[in-house]
C-alpha positions as a Markdown table, in Angstrom:
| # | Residue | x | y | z |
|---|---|---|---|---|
| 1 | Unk | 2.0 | 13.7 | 25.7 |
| 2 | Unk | 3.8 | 16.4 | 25.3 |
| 3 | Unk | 7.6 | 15.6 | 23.4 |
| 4 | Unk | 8.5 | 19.4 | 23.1 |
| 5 | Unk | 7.7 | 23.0 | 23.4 |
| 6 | Unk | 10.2 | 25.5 | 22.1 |
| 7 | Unk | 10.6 | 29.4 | 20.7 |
| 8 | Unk | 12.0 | 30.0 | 18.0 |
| 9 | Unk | 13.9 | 34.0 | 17.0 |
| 10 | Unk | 15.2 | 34.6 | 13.8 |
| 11 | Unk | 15.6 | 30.6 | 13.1 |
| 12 | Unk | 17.2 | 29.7 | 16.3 |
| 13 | Unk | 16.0 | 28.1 | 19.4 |
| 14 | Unk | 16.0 | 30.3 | 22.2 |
| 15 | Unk | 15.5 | 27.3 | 25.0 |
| 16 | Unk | 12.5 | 25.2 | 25.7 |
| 17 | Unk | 10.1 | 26.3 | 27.9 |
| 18 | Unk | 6.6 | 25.3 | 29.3 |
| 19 | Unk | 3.3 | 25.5 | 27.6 |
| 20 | Unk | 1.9 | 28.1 | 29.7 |
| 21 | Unk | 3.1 | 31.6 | 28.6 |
| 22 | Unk | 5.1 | 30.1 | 25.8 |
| 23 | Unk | 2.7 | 32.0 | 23.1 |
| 24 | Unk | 3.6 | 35.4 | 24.9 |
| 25 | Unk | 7.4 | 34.3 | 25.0 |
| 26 | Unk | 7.1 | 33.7 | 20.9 |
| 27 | Unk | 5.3 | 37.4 | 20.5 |
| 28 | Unk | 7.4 | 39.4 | 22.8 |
| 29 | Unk | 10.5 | 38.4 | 20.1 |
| 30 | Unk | 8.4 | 38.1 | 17.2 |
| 31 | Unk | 9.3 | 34.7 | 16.5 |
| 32 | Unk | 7.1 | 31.3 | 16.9 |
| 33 | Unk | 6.6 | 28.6 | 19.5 |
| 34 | Unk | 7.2 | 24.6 | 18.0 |
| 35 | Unk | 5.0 | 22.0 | 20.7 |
| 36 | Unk | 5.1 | 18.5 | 19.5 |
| 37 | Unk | 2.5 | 15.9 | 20.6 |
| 38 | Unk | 2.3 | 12.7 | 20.2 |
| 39 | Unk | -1.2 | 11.2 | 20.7 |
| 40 | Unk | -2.2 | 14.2 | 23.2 |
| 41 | Unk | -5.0 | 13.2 | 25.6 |
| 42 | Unk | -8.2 | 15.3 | 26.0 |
| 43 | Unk | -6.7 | 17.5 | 28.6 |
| 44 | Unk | -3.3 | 18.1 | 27.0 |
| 45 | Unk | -5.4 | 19.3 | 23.6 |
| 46 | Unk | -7.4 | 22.1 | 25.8 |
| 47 | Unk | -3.9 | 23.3 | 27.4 |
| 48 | Unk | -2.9 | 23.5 | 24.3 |
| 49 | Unk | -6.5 | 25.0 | 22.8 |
| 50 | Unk | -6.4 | 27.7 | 25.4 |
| 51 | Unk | -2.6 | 28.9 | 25.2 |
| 52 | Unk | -3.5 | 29.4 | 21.8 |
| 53 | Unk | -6.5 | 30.4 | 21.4 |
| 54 | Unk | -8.0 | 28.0 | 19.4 |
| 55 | Unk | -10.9 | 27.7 | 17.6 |
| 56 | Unk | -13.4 | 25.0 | 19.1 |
| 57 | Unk | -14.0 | 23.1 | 15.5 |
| 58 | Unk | -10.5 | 23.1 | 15.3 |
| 59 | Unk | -9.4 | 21.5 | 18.5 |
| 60 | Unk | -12.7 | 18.9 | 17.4 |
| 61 | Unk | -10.5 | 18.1 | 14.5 |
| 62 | Unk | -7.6 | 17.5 | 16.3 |
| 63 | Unk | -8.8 | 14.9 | 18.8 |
| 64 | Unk | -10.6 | 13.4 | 15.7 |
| 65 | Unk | -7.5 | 11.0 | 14.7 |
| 66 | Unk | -7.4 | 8.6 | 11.4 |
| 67 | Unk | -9.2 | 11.8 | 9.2 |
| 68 | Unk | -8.1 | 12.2 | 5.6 |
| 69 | Unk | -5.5 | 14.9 | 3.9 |
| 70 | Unk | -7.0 | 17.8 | 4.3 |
| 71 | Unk | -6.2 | 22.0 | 4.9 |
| 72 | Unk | -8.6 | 23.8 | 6.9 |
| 73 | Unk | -8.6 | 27.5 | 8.0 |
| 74 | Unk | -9.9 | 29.1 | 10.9 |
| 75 | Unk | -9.9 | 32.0 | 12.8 |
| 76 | Unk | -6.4 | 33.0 | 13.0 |
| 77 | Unk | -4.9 | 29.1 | 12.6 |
| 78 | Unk | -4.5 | 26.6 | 10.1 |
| 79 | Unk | -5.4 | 23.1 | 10.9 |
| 80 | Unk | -3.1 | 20.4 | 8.0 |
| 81 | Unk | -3.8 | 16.6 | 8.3 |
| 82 | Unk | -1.0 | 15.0 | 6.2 |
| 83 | Unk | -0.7 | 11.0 | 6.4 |
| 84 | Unk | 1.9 | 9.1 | 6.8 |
| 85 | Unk | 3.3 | 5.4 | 5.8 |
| 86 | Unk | 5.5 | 2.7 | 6.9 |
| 87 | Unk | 6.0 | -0.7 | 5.2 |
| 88 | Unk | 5.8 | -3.7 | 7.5 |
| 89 | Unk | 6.0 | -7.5 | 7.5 |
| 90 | Unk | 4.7 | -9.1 | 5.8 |
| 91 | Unk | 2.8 | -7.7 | 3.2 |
| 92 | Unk | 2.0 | -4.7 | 6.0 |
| 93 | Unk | 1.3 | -0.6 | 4.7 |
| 94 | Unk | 0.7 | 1.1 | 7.7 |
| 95 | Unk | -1.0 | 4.3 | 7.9 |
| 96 | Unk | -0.6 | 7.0 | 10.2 |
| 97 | Unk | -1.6 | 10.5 | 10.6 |
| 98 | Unk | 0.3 | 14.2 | 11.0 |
| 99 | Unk | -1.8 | 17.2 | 12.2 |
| 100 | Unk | -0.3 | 20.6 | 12.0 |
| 101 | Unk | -2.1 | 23.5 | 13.3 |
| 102 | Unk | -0.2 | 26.8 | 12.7 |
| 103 | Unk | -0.8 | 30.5 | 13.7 |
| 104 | Unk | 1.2 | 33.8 | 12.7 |
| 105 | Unk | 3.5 | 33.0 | 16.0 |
| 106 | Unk | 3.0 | 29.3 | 16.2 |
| 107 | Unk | 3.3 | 26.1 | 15.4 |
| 108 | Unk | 1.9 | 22.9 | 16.7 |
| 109 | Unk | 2.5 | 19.0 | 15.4 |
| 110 | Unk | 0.4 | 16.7 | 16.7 |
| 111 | Unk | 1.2 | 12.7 | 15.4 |
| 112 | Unk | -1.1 | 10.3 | 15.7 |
| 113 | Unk | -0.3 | 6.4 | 15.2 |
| 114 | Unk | 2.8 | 4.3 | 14.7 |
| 115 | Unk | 4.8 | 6.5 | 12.6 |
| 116 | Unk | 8.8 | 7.8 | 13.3 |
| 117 | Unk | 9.5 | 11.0 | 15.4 |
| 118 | Unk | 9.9 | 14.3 | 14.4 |
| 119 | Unk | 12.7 | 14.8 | 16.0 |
| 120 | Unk | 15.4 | 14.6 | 13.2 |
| 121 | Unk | 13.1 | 16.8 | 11.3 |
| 122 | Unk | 13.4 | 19.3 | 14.3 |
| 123 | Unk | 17.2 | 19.3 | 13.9 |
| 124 | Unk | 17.6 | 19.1 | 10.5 |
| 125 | Unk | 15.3 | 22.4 | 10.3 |
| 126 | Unk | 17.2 | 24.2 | 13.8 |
| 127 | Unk | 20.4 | 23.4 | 11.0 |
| 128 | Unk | 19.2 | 25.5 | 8.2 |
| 129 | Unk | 18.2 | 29.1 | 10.2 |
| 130 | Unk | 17.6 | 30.7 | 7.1 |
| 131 | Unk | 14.8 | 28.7 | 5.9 |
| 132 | Unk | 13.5 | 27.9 | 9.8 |
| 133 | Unk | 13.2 | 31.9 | 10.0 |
| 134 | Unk | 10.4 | 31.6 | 7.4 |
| 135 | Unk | 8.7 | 30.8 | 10.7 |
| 136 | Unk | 5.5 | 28.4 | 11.1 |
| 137 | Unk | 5.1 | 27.7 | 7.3 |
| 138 | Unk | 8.9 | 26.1 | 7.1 |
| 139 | Unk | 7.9 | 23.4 | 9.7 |
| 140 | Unk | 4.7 | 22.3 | 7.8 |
| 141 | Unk | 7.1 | 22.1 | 4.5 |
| 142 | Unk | 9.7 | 20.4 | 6.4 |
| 143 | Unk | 7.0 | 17.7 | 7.8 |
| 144 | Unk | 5.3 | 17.2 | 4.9 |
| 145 | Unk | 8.5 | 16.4 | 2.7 |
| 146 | Unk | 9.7 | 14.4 | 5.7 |
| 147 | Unk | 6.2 | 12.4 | 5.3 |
| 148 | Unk | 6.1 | 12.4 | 1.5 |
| 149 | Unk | 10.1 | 11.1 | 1.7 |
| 150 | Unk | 8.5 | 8.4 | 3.9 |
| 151 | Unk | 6.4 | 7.0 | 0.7 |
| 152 | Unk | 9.2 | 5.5 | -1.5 |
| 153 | Unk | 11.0 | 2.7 | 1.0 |
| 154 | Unk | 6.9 | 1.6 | 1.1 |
| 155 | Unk | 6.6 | 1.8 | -2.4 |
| 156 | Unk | 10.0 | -0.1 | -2.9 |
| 157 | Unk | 8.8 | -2.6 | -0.7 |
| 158 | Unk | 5.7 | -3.4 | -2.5 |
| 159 | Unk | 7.2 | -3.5 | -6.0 |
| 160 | Unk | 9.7 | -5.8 | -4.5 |
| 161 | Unk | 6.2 | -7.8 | -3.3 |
| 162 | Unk | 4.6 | -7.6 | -7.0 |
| 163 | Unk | 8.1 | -9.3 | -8.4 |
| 164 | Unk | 7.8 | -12.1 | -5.7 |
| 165 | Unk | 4.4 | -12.7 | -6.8 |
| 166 | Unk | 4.5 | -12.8 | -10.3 |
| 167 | Unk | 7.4 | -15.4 | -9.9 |
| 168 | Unk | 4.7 | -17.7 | -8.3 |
| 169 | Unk | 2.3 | -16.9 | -10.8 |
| 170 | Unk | 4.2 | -18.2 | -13.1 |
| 171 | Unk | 6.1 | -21.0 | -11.5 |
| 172 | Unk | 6.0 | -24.8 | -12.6 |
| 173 | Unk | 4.6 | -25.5 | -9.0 |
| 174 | Unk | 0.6 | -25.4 | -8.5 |
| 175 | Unk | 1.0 | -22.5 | -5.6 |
| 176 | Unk | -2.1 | -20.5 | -5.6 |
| 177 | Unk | -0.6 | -17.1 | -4.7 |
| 178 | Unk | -4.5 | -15.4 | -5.4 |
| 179 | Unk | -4.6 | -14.4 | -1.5 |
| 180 | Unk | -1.4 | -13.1 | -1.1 |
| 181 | Unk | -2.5 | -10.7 | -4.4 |
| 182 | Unk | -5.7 | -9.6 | -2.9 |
| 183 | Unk | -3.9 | -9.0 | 0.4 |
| 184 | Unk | -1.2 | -6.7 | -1.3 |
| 185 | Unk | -4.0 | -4.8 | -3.5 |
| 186 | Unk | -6.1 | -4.2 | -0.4 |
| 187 | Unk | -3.0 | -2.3 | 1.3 |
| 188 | Unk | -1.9 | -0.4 | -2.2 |
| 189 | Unk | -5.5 | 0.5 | -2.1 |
| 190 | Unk | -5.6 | 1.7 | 1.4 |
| 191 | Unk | -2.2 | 3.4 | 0.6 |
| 192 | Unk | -3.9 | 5.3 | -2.8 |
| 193 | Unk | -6.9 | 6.5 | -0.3 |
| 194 | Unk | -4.8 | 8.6 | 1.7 |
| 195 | Unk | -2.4 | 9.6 | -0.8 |
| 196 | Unk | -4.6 | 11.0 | -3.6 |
| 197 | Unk | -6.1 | 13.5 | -0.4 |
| 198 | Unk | -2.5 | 14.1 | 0.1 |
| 199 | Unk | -2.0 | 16.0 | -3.3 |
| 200 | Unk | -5.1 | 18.2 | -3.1 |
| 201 | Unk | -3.7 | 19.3 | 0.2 |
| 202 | Unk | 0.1 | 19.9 | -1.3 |
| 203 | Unk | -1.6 | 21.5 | -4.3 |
| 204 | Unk | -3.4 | 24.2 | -2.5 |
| 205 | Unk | -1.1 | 24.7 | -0.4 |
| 206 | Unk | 0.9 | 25.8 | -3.6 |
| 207 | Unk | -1.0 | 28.6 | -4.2 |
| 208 | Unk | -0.4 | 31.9 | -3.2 |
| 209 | Unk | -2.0 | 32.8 | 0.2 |
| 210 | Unk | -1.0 | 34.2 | 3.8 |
| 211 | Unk | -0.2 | 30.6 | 5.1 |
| 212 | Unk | 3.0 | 30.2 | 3.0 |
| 213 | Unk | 6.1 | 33.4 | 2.3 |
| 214 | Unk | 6.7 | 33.6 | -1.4 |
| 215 | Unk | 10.2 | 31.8 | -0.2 |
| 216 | Unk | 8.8 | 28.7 | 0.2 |
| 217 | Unk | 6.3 | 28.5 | -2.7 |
| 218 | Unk | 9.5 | 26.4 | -4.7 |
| 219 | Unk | 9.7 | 24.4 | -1.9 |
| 220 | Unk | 6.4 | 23.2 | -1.7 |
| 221 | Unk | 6.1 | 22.5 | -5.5 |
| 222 | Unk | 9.1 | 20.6 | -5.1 |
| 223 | Unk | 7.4 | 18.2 | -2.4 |
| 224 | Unk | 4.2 | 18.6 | -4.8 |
| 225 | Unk | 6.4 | 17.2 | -7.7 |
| 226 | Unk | 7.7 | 14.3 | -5.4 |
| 227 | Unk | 4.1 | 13.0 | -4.2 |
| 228 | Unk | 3.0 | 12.7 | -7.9 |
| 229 | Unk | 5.7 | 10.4 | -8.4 |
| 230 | Unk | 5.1 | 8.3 | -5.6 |
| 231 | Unk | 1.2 | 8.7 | -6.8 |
| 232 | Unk | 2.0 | 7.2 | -10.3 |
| 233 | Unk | 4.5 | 4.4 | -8.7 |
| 234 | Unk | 1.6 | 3.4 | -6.5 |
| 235 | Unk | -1.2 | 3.2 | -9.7 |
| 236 | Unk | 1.7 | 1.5 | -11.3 |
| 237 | Unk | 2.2 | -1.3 | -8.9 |
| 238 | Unk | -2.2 | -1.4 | -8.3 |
| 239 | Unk | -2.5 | -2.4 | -12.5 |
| 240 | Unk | 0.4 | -4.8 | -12.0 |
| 241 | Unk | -1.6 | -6.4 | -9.1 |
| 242 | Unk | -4.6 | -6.8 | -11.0 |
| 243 | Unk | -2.7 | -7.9 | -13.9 |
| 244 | Unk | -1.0 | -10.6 | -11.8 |
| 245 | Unk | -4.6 | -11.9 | -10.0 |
| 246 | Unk | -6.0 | -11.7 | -13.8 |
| 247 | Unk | -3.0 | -14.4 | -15.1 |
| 248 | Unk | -3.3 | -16.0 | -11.9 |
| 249 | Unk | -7.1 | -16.8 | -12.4 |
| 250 | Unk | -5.6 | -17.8 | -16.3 |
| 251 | Unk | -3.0 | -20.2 | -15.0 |
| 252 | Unk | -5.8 | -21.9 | -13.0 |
| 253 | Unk | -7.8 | -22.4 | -15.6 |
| 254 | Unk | -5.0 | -23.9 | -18.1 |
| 255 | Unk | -3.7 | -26.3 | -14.8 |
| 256 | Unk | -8.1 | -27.3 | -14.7 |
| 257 | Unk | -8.0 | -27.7 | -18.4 |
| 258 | Unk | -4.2 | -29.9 | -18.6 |
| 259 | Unk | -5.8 | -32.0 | -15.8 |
| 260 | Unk | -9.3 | -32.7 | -17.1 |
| 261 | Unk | -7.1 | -33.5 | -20.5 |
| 262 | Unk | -4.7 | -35.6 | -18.6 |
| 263 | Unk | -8.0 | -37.2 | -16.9 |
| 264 | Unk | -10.0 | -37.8 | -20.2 |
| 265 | Unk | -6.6 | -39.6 | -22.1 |
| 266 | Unk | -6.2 | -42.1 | -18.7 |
| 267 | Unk | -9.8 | -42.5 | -19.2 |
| 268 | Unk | -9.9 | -43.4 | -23.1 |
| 269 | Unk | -7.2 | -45.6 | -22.6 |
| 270 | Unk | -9.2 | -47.6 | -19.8 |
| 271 | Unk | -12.7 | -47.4 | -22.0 |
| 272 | Unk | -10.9 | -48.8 | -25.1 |
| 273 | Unk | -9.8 | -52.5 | -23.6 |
| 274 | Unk | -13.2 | -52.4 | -21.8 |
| 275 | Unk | -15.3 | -51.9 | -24.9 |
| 276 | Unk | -13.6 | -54.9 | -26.5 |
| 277 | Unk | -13.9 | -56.9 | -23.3 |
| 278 | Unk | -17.2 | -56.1 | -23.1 |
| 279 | Unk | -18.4 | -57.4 | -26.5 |
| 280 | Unk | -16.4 | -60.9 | -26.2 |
| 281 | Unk | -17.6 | -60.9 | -22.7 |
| 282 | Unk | -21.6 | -61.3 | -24.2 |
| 283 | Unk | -21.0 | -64.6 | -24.4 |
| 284 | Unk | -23.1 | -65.3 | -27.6 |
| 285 | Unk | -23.9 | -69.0 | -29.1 |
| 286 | Unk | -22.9 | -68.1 | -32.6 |
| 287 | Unk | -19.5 | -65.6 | -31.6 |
| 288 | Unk | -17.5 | -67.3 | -33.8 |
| 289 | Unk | -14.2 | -66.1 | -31.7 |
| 290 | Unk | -15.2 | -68.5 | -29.3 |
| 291 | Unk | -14.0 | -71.3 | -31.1 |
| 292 | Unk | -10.7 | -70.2 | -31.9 |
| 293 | Unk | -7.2 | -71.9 | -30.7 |
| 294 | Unk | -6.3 | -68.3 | -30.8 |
| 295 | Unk | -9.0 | -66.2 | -29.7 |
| 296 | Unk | -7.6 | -65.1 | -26.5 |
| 297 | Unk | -4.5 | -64.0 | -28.1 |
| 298 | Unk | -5.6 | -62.2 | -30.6 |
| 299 | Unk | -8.6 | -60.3 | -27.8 |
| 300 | Unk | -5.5 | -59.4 | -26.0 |
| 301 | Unk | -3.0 | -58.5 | -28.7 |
| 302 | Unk | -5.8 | -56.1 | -30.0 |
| 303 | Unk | -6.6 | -54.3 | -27.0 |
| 304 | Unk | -2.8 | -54.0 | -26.4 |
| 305 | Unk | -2.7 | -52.3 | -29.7 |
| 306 | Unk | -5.5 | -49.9 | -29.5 |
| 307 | Unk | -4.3 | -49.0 | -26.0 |
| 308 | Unk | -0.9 | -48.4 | -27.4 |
| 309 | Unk | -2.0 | -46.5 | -30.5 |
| 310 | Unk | -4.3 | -44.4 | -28.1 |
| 311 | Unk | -1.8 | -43.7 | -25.6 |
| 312 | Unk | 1.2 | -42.8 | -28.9 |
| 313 | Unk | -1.8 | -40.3 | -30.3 |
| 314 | Unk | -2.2 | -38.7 | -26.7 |
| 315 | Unk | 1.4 | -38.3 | -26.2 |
| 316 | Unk | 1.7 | -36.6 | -29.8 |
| 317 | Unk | -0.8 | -34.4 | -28.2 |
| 318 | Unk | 0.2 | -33.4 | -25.3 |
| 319 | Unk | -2.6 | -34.9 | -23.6 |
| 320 | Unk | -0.3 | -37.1 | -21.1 |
């Protein structure tokens, strides 16, 4: 659908009007048309393909959702894919997708999947003329640090997750928090995917061409500087995840090892007793035991004792 379509002159709005004849409107005062969409149907994307002008690969591109970062260029347009991220519970990143196709007198956004509006991005720019008279280029810079500002409460969110997981890694309870780890590397993963595209984009787009004034050059590097960051926060919290799964996997083991110890000591103290048992148990003609007044006591006074000295030496140990 269509969410807006207005002209732009010297960094102000001049009214909104409808998408056919708008492009003539943004020539005739040499300033630029702004049409948001928000997952446009077929038939919306060819209005908006032949108001424009727009190359056939390119309108392919557009109604090709869930693409990576990337910047191509075509006959007089631009077509940006920048991708966007939300945090949700529990344990959620998701992913959706900007695409901004610009022109020398237009600009068009197109937003695919659950992500915010553009809206407050549209008045925070039609607040700052000066930079919105840049024209085109200023919209892509303010979408892209509106996305890339977008990154950190996600990022936030999962290192908040990593803290909560290496707590029950290692807590005194037997939890086995190994699915909730995979779970949370999956989505950093997913989240590293589509950002590392993201800074190829940003980083061209930092060089000096036609698409951007030399105005905005700083402001790019600036959202260019900001995506690293998030970039290295991400990697940062991927090692901690696998560093978390690897002690997880450790604590297992030590937990197998403490119970097969804890198993063997019950065990030795059972076998002990029984051995003894065992041998006064054969019943022999010549067991000279047998005879005793005080046999029996002394049978069970010794197994008492080698159970007790067995159980003392496990204890000692750590065994039980």
């Amino acid at each position: 659908m269509i969410v807006d379509c207005g002209v732009y002159q010297d960094g102000r709005r001049e009214g909104m009007l409808p998408l056919d004849g708008v492009l003539e409107a943004a020539e005739s005062c040499d300033g630029f048309a702004w049409i948001g969409l928000l997952d446009p149907t077929d038939g919306e994307l060819a209005d908006v393909a032949r108001e424009f002008r727009l190359h056939e690969l390119l309108v392919e591109d557009a109604t090709k959702a869930h693409q990576r970062a990337k910047l191509e260029r075509y006959d007089g347009a631009h077509f940006v894919v920048l991708k966007a991220a939300s945090y949700q519970e529990p344990d959620r990143v998701v992913l959706g997708e900007v695409q901004i196709i610009l022109g020398s007198h237009f600009v068009v956004t197109v937003r695919h999947g659950p992500i915010a509006p553009l809206a407050g991005v549209r008045s925070d720019l039609e607040a700052q003329p000066r930079l919105l008279a840049l024209g085109p280029a200023a919209v892509l810079h303010a979408v892209a640090d509106h996305l890339v500002d977008g990154y950190s409460p996600v990022i936030e969110e999962l290192e908040t997750d990593v803290d909560q997981v290496e707590l029950e890694v290692f807590s005194p309870g037997r939890n086995n928090p190994a699915e909730r780890i995979y779970g949370l590397k999956r989505a950093v993963l997913d989240l590293l995917r589509n950002l590392l595209p993201m800074v190829d984009v940003l980083t061209e787009l930092q060089q000096p061409t036609s698409l951007l004034p030399d105005a905005l050059h700083s402001y790019f590097r600036d959202v260019g500087d900001h995506v690293q960051r998030v970039l290295g926060r991400a990697e940062m919290v991927r090692d901690l995840l696998t560093d978390a799964l690897h002690a997880n996997l450790a604590q297992i083991s030590v937990r197998q090892n403490d119970d097969m110890r804890t198993i063997s000591g019950w065990a030795a103290l059972i076998a002990a007793p029984t051995l003894l048992a065992g041998i006064w148990g054969m019943n022999f003609t010549h067991m000279p035991e047998l005879a005793w007044d005080v046999g029996y006591p002394i049978a069970m006074g010794l197994m008492l004792i080698v159970v007790l000295v067995l159980y003392r030496q496990f204890r000692r140990s750590g065994w039980l």
